[in-house]
N, C-alpha and C positions, 0 to 999 in steps of 0.2 A: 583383156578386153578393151576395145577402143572406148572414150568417153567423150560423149555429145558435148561441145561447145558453143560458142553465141554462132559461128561463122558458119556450120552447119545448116545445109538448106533444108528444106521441108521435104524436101522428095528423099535427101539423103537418110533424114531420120525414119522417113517411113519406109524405103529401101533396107536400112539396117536391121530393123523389128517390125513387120505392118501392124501388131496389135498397136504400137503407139501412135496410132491415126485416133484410137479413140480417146487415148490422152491431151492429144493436140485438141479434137471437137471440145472436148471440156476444157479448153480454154477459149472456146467461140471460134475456132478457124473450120473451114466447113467446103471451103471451095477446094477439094483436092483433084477434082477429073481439071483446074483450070492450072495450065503451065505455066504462066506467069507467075502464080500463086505460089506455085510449088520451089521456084525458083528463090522466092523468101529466104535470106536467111533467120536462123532465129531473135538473132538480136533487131532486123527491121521488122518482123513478126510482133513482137512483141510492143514496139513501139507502135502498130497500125490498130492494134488493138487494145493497148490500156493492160499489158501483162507485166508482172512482176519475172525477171529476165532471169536474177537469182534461183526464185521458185520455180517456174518453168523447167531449167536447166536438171536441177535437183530430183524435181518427180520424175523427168525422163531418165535420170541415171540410173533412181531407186526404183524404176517400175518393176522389177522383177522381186522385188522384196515386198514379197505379199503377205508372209507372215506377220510382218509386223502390225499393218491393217487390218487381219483377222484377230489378233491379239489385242490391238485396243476396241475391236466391235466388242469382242466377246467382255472386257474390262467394265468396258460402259454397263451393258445390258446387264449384268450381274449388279449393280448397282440401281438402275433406272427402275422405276415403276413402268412406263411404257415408251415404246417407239412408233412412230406413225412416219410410213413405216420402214421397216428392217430393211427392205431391197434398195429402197432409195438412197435409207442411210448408206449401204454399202457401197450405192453406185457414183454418190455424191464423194465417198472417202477416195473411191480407185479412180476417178476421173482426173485426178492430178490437179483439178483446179484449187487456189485459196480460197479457203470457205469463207465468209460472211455469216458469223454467228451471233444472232441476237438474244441481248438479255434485258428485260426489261424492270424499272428500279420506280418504287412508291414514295415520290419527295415527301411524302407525310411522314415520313419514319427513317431518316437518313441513319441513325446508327444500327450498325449490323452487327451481330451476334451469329453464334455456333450454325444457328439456322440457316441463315445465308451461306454458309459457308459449301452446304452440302453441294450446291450447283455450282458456285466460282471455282470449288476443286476439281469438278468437271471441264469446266473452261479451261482452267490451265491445261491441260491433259489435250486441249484441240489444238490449243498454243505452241506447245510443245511439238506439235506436227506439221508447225508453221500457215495454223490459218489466223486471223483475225477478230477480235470478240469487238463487238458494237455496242456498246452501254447507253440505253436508252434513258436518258432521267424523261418521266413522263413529269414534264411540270407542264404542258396543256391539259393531259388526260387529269393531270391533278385539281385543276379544277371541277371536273364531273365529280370525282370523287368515286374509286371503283366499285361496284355492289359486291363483288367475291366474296360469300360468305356471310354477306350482310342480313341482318333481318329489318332493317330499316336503311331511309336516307342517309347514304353520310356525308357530311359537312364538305363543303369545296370549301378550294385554298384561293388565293389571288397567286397569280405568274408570280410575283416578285418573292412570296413565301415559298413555293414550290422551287424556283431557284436559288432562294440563300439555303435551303436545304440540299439542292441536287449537288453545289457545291463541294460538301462535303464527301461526295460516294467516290472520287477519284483516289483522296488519300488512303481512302478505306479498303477497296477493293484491289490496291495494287498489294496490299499486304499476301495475298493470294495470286492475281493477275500479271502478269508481264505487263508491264509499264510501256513498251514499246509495243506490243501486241494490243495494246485495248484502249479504244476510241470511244471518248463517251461525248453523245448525242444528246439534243434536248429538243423533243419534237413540238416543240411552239414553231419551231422554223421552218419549217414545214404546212403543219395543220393552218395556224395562224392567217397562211395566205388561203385557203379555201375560200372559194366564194359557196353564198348559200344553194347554187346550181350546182356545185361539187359537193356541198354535203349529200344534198336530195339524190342526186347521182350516186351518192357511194350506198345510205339506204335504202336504194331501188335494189341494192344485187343481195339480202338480205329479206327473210321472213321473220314476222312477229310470230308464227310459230314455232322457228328453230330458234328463236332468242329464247322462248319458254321454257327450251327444254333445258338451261339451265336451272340445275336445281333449287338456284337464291330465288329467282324471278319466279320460279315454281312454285316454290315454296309460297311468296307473298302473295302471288296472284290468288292462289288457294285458299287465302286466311285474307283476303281481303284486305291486308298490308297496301299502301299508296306503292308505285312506280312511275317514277316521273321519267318521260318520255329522253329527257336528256342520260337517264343513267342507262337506257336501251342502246344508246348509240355507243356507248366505251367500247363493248365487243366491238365494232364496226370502226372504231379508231385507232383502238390499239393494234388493231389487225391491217388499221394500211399504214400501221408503220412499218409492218413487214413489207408492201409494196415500195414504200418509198424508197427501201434500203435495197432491194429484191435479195430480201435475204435469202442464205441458203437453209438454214439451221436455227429454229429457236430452242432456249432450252430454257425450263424453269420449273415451280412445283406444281405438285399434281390439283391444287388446285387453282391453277392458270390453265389449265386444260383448256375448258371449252374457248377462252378467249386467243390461244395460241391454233387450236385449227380453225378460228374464223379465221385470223392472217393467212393459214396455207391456202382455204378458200377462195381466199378475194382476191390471192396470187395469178392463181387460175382464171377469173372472171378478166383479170389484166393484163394475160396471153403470157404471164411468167413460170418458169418451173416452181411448182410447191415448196414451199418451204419442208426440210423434214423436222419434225417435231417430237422431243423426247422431254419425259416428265420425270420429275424423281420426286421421293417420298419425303412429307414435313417431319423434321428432327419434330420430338415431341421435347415439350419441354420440362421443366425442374418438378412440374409437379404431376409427370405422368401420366396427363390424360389432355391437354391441349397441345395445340403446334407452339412452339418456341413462338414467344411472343414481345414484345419489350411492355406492352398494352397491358401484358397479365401479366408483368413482374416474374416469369419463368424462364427468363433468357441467362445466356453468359456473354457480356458482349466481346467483340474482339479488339477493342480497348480499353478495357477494364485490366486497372491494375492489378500485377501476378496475382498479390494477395487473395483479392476478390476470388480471382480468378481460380485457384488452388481450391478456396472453399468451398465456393457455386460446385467443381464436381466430385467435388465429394460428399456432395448433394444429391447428384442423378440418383435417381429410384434405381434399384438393384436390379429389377426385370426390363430396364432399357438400356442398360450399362453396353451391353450390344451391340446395340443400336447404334450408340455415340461410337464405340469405336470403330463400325464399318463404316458408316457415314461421315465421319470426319476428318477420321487417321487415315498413316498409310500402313500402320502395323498388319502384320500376316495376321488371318485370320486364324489358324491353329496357336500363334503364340497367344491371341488374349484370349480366345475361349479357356485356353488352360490356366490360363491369369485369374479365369471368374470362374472359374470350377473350383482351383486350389484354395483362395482365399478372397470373397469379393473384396471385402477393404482394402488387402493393398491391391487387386485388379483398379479401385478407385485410385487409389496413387497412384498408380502407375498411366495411370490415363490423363492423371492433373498435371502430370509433370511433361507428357508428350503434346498436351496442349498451350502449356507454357512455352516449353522448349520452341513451337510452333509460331505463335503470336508475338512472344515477350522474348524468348532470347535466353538458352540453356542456364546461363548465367545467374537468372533471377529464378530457375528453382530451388536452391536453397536454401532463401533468403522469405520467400512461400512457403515450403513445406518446413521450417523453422517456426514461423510465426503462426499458421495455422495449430502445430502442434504446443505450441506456448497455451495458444485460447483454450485451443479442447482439454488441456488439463487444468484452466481456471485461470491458468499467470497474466499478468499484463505484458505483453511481447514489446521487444524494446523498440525503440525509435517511431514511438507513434506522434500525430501531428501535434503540434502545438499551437494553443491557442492565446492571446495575448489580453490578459483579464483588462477590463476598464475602470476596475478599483482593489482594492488590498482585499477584501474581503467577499465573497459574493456566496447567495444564497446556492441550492439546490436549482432552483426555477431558471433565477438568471443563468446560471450558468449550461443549463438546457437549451436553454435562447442565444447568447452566444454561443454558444457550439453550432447552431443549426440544426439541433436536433428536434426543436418545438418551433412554432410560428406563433407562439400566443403562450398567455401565462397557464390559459384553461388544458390547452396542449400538454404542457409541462406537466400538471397535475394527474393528469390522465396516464399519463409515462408513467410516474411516480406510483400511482394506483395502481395500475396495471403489473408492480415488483418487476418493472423492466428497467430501472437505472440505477446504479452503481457509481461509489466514487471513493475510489482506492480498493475497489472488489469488496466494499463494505455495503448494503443495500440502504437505498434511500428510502424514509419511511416518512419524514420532518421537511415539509415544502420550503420552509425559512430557515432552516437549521444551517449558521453559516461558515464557509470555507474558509480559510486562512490561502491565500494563493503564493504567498513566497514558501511554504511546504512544496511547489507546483500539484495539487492534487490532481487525478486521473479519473475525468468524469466516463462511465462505460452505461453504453445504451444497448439494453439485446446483449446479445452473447458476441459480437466480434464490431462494435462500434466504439473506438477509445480517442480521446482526446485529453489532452496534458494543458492545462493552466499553468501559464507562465505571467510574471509582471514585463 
């Protein structure tokens, strides 16, 4: 079979196959009754209109490979909590264009954990199809401070906090993302120029009654909770970032809902195709009844060392162990169901170790599931940190305080009370009772926090 090249005219390829006029329109080309037009070849096509020449060439060769585009719809939706909706999405994947997919990122919380992860492994998966993901750091919206969720005001940041935080989401997300596939944005440059005739403008295409119908705003409105007039407008900002961008595609969790079809909305009011908008479900996290959070101390981040990282899941609650593996893994679904039928404990291995392998590098489970299994039978696991005493001798307390495991002497004593500190696996009961530090003794806080006194 003959294969389209750049020299190829527009009459020829739609000559060759007429369905591919409609792959051509999804790139913007529209004038086909006009002969001159047609006369295009694809490589000055592409240049008239701002088209990726590679990509073009590629979706005209693969248009007949339809399975594969029903294969990742059907991928996705098996995963997603919703799509708004399915036809679009379809029409958006077979139209051959590079998609524009936006995600967007809360600089109040730049490290990301297992939670995040559920939607970046999504993106890859678009990546993978050759469109492009758009990383929003909202360090403008950062200052409103988002209500999602909220039962009160939350605190705004200043630009300059919201950006030494946004900062850090490139390194993090490429652990996941294609590096060359993913463009991250920061909509101060943008909003920033709005005059207040463009804000009033953008709140005019909006009701105070469809902002209610979110549930937060609902909620407070009801219970006589304050809503200050600046947190009504976030839906209405985060939503012409999707204008800005004219994205094709947001994706994010289901509770960014109501603020991802205000973008598709405002799309619409702005004479743009809607964005399609697909939601997936919050990993819950360590303690089984909240979303993964770093706020509640229920996360596992995806920079947390193996170790950490080996324990935290062998942590997960037994009745979401599920959960984690559809949502995060790529394992088959029949092998871990029979993982956690057979025997959940090691289903929990075996999950610590593909999480590792994933983040850390196959290398370092070993070296995890080694040392985890040192603690849980009581040993001190070797090559733990060392800490460099500031005299021969030190108490219980100081030596809480150096480690960083107290901030205060009252601190210390409270650890001590509470039968949570250890030193040498021997329990501390004697607040001044003192060390000998050329022994190097092994101060242990809780069940997996150890530190080595060294001179």
């Amino acid at each position: 079979m003959a294969k389209i090249d750049k020299d190829w005219t527009i009459a020829e390829v739609i000559e060759f196959n007429p369905e591919l006029e409609n792959v051509l329109r999804g790139f913007g080309m529209h004038c086909f009754s006009c002969a001159m037009a047609t006369m295009e070849t694809l490589e000055e096509a592409s240049y008239v209109h701002d088209i990726d020449l590679d990509f073009m060439l590629e979706k005209l060769n693969n248009f007949g490979e339809r399975d594969e585009i029903s294969e990742f719809i059907e991928n996705i939706k098996n995963v997603s909590d919703s799509i708004y909706n399915e036809e679009d999405f379809e029409k958006a994947l077979r139209s051959g264009k590079k998609l524009t997919i936006k995600l967007g990122a809360d600089p109040s919380r730049p490290d990301l954990h297992l939670g995040h992860s559920v939607v970046l492994r999504q993106l890859k998966k678009f990546q993978d199809l050759g469109h492009e993901v758009v990383f929003i750091v909202g360090d403008f919206t950062g200052m409103i401070g988002d209500p999602t969720g909220k039962s009160k005001t939350r605190p705004s940041l200043t630009i300059e906090q919201t950006r030494a935080s946004g900062d850090t989401y490139y390194k993090q997300v490429t652990k996941i993302l294609s590096p060359d596939k993913t463009k991250i944005v920061y909509n101060s440059d943008w909003l920033e120029k709005m005059n207040f005739k463009d804000v009033i403008m953008l709140a005019g295409k909006y009701t105070l009654a469809r902002l209610l119908e979110r549930d937060d705003f609902n909620n407070r409105y009801k219970n006589g909770s304050s809503i200050s007039v600046h947190e009504l407008l976030y839906p209405l900002i985060q939503g012409y970032d999707s204008v800005h961008l004219n994205a094709d595609l947001e994706i994010g969790g289901t509770d960014q809902t109501f603020n991802m079809l205000v973008g598709r909305e405002l799309q619409k009011d702005y004479g743009q195709t809607p964005q399609v908008v697909i939601t997936f479900p919050l990993l819950v996290g360590l303690d089984g009844v909240n979303k993964m959070s770093k706020s509640l101390d229920n996360y596992i981040g995806l920079d947390e060392p193996s170790e950490i990282m080996y324990e935290k899941c062998m942590k997960i609650p037994d009745n979401v162990l599920e959960q984690y593996f559809r949502l995060t893994t790529d394992m088959p679904e029949s092998e871990y169901k029979k993982a956690i039928s057979d025997d959940i404990r090691e289903a929990h291995r075996m999950y610590a170790r593909e999480i590792i392998k994933m983040y850390q590098g196959e290398d370092k489970i070993k070296d995890a599931e080694t040392r985890y299994n040192e603690v849980a039978s009581g040993a001190i696991p070797d090559n733990v940190p060392c800490v460099k005493s500031s005299e021969p001798t030190l108490t219980a307390v100081k030596m809480l305080i150096e480690a960083g495991f107290a901030k205060s002497t009252s601190q210390a004593r409270q650890l001590i009370d509470g039968k949570g500190v250890k030193i040498n696996n021997e329990l501390v009961t004697d607040y001044y009772q003192e060390y000998d530090i050329s022994s190097e003794p092994v101060l242990i806080k809780g069940k997996n926090h150890f530190v080595k006194f060294v001179l």
